[in-house]
VOSEMAR-793917 format. One line per field, with one value per atom (N, C-alpha, C): x, y, z; residue in three letters; chain. Coordinates in Angstrom, 2 decimals. Atoms other than C-alpha are relative to their C-alpha. Last residue first. Layout:
x (X_...);
y (Y_...);
z (Z_...);
drendren (ALA_...);
marba (A_...);
This chain:
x (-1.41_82.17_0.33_0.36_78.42_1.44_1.45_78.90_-0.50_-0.25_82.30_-1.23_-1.18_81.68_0.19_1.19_78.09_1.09_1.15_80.10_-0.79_-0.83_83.24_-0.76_-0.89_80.92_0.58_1.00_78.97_0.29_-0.52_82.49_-1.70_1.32_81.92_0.49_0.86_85.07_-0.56_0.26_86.76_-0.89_-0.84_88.69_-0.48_-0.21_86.61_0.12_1.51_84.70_0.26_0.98_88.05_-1.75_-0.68_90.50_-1.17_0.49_87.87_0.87_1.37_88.08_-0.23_0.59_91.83_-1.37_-0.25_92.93_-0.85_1.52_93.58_0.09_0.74_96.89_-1.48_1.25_99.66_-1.27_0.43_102.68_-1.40_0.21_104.39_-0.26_-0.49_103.85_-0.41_0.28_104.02_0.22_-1.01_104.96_0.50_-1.01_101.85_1.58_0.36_99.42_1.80_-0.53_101.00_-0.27_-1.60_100.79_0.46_-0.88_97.24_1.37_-0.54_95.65_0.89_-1.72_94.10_0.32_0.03_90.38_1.67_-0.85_89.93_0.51_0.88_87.18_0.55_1.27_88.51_-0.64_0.51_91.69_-1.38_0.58_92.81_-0.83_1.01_95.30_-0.89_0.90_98.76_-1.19_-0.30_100.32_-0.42_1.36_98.24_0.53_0.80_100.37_-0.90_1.12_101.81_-1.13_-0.64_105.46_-1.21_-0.94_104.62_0.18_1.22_102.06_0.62_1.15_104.71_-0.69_-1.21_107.30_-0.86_-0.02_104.49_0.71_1.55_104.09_-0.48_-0.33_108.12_-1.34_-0.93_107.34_0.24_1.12_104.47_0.58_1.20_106.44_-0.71_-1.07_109.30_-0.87_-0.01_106.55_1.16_1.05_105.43_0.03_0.23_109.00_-1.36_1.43_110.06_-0.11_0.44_113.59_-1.51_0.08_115.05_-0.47_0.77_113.84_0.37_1.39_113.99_-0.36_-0.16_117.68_-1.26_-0.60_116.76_0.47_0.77_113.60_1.02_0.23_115.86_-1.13_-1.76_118.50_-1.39_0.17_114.51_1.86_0.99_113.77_0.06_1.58_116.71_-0.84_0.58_119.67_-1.50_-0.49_121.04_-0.30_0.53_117.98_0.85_-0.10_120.28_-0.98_0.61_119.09_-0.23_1.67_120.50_-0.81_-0.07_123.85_-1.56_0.64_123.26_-0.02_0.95_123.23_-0.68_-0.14_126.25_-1.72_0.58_125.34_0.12_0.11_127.47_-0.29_-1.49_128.79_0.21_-1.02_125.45_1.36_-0.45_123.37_0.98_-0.22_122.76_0.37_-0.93_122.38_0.74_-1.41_121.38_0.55_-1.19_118.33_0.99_0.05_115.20_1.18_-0.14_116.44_0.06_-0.84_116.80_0.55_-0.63_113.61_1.46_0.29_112.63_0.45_-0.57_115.06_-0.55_-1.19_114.05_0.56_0.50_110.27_1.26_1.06_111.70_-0.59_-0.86_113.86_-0.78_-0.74_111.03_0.59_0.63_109.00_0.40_-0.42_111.44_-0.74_-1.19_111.39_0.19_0.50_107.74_1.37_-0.25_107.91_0.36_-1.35_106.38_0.08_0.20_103.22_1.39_-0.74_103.36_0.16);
y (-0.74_127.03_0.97_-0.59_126.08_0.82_-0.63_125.83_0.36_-1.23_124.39_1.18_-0.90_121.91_1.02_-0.01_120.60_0.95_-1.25_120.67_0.75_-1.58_118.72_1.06_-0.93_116.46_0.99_-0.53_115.57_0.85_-1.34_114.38_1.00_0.09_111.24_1.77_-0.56_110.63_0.86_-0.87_107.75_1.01_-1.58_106.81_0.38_-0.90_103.87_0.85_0.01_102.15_0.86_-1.23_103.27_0.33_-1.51_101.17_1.29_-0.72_98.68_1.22_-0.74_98.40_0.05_-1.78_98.81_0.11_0.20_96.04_1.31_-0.69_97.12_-0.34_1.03_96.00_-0.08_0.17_97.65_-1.13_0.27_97.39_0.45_1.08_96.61_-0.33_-0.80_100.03_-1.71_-1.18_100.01_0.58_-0.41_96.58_1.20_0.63_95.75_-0.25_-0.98_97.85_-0.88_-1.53_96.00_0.24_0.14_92.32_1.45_-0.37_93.46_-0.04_-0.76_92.40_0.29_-0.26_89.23_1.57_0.50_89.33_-0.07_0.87_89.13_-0.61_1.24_91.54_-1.02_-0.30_93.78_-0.77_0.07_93.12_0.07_-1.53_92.77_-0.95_0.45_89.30_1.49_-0.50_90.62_-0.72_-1.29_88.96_-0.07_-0.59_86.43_1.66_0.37_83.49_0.87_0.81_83.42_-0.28_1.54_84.52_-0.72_0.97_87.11_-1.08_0.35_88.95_-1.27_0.53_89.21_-1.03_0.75_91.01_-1.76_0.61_93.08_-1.40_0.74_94.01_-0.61_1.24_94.76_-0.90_0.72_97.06_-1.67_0.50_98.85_-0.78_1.58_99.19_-0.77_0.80_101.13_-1.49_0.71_103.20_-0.82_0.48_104.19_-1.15_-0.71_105.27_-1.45_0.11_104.09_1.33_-1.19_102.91_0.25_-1.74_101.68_0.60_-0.06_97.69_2.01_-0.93_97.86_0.46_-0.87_96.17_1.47_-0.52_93.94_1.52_-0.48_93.03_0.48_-0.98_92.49_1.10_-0.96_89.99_1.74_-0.51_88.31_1.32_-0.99_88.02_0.64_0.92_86.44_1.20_-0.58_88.46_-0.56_0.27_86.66_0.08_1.14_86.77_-0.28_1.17_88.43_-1.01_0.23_92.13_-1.38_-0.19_92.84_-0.35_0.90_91.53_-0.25_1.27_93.11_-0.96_0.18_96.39_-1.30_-0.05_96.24_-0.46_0.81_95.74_0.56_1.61_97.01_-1.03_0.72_100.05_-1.09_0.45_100.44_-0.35_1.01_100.72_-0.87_0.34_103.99_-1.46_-0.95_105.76_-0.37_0.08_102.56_1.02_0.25_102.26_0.24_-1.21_104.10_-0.41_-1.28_102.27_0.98_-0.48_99.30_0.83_-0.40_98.99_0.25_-1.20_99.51_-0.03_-1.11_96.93_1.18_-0.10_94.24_1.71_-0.57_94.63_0.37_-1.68_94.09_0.82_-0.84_90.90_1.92_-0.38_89.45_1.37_-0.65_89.53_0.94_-1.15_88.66_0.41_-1.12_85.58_1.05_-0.61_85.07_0.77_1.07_84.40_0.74_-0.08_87.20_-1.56_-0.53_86.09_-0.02_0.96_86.01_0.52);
z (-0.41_106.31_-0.54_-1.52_105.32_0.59_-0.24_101.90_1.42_0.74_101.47_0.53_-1.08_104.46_-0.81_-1.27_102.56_0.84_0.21_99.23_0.77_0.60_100.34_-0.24_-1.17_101.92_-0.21_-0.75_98.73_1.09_0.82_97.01_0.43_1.06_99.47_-0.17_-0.30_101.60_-1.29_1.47_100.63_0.79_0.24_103.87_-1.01_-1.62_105.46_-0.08_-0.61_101.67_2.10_0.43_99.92_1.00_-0.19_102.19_-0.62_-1.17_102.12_0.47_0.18_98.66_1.71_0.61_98.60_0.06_1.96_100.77_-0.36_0.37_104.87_-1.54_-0.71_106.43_-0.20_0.47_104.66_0.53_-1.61_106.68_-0.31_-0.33_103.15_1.38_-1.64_101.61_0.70_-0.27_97.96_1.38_0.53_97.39_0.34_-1.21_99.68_-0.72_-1.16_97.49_1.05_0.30_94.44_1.21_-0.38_96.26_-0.92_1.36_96.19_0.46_0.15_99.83_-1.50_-0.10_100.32_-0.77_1.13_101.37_0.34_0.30_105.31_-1.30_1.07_105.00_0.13_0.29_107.66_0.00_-1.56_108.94_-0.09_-0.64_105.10_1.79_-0.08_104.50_0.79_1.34_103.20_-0.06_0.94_106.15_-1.03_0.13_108.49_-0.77_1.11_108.06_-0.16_-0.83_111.66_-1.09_-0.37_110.32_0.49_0.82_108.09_0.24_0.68_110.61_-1.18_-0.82_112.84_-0.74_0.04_110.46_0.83_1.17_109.68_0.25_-0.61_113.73_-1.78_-0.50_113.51_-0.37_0.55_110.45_1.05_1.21_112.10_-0.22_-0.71_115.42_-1.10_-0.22_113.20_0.44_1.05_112.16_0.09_0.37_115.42_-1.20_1.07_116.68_-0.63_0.22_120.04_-1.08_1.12_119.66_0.39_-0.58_122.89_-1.13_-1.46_122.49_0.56_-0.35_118.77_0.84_0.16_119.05_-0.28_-1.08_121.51_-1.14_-0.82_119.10_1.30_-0.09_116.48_1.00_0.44_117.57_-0.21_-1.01_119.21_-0.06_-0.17_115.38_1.46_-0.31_114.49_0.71_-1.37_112.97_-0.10_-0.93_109.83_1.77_-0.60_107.80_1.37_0.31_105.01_0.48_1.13_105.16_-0.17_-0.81_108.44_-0.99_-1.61_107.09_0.59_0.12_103.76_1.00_0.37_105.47_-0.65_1.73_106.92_0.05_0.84_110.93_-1.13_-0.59_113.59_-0.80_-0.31_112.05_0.54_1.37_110.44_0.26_0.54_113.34_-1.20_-1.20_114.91_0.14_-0.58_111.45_1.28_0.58_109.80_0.68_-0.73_111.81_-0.26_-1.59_110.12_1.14_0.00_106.83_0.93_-0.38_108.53_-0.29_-1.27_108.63_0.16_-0.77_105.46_1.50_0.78_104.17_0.38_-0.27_106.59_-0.42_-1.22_105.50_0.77_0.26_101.90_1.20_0.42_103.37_-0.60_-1.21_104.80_-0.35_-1.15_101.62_1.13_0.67_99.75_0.40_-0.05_102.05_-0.41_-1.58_102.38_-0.22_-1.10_98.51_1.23_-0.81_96.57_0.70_-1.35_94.23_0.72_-0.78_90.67_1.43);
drendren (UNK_UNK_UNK_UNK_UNK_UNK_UNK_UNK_UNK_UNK_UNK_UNK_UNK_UNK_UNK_UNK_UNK_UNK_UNK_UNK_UNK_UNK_UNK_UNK_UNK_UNK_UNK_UNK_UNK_UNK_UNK_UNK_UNK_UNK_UNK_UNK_UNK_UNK_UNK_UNK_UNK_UNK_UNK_UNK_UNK_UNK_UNK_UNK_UNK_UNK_UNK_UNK_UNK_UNK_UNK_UNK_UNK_UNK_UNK_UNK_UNK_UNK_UNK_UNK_UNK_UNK_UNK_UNK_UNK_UNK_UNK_UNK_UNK_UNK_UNK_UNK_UNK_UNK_UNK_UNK_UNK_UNK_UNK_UNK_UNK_UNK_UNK_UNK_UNK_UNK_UNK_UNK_UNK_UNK_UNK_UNK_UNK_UNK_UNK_UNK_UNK_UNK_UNK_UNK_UNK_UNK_UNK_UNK_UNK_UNK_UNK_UNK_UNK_UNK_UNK_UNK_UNK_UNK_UNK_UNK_UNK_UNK_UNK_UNK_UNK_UNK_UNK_UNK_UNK_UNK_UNK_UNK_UNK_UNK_UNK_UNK_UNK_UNK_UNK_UNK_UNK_UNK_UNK_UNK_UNK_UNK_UNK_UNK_UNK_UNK_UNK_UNK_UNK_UNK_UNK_UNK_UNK_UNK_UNK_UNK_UNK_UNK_UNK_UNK_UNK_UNK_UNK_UNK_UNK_UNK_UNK_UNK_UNK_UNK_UNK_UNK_UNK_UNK_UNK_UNK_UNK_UNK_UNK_UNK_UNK_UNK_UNK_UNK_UNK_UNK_UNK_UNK_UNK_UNK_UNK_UNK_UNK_UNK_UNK_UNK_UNK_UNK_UNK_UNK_UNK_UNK_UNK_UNK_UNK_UNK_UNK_UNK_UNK_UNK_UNK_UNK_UNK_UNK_UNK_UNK_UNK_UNK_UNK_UNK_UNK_UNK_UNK_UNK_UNK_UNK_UNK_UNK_UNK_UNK_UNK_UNK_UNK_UNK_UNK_UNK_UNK_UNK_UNK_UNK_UNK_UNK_UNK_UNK_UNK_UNK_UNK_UNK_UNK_UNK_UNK_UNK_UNK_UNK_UNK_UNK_UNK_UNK_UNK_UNK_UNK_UNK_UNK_UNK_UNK_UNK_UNK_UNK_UNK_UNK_UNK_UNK_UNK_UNK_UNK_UNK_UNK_UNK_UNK_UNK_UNK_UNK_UNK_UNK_UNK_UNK_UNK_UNK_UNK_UNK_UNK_UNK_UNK_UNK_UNK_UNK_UNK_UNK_UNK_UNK_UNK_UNK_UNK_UNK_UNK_UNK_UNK_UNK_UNK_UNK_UNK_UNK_UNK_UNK_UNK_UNK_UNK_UNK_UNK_UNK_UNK_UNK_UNK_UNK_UNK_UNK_UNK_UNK_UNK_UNK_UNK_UNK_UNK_UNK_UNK_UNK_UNK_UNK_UNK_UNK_UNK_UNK_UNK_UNK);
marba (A_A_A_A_A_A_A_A_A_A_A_A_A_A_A_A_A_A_A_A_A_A_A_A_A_A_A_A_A_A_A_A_A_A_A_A_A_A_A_A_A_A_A_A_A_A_A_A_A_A_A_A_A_A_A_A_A_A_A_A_A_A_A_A_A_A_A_A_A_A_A_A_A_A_A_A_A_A_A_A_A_A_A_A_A_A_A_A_A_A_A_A_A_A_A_A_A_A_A_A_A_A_A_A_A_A_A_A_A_A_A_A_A_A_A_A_A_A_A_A_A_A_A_A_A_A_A_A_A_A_A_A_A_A_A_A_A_A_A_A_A_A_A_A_A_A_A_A_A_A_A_A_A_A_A_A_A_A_A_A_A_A_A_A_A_A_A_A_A_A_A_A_A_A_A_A_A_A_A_A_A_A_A_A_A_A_A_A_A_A_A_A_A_A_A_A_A_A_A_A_A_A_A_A_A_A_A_A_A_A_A_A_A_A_A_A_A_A_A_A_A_A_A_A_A_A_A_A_A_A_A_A_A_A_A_A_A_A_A_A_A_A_A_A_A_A_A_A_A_A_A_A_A_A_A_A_A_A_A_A_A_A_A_A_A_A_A_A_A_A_A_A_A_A_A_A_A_A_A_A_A_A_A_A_A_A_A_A_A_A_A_A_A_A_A_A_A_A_A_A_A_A_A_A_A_A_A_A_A_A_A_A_A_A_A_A_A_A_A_A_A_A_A_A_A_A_A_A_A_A_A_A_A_A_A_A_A_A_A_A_A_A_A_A_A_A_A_A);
């Protein structure tokens, strides 16, 4: 069964405001930021002094959510395993092209053992 956008949201919500709560929690309760309540430009003022990579990932999910192009690979354009994207929901690559960029062939290991 496939997520609805919202639990979606909310799940992309939740990591993020993991990396915020220390500098945010007395403002925002967690189900607050969780709810939807804060619109997307509420969180882009509050993103606007963080620079942390994986914070950007999260907004640039948050993105992808709303223009229809989340859990679709950059690649192939298959759809993405709503496992893989449970797992890590700034996932942007599906698993066979994840393997066909980052598998590296058990040949290599032998060629760098052997010469190194």
């Amino acid at each position: 069964m496939k997520k609805s956008k919202r639990m979606i949201r909310r799940q992309i919500l939740s990591r993020m405001y993991d990396f915020l709560q220390d500098q945010y929690a007395i403002f925002y309760p967690r189900e607050t930021f969780l709810s939807g309540e804060l619109s997307i430009h509420d969180l882009d003022a509050l993103l606007a002094f963080k620079s942390d990579s994986q914070l950007e990932e999260l907004r640039n999910a948050l993105d992808r959510l709303e223009d229809g192009s989340y859990g679709i690979c950059i690649s192939c354009k298959a759809h993405i395993s709503q496992k893989m994207l449970d797992r890590d929901p700034v996932q942007r690559i599906c698993s066979e092209c994840e393997q066909k960029f980052f598998h590296v062939p058990a040949s290599y290991h032998f060629v760098q053992h052997v010469i190194g």
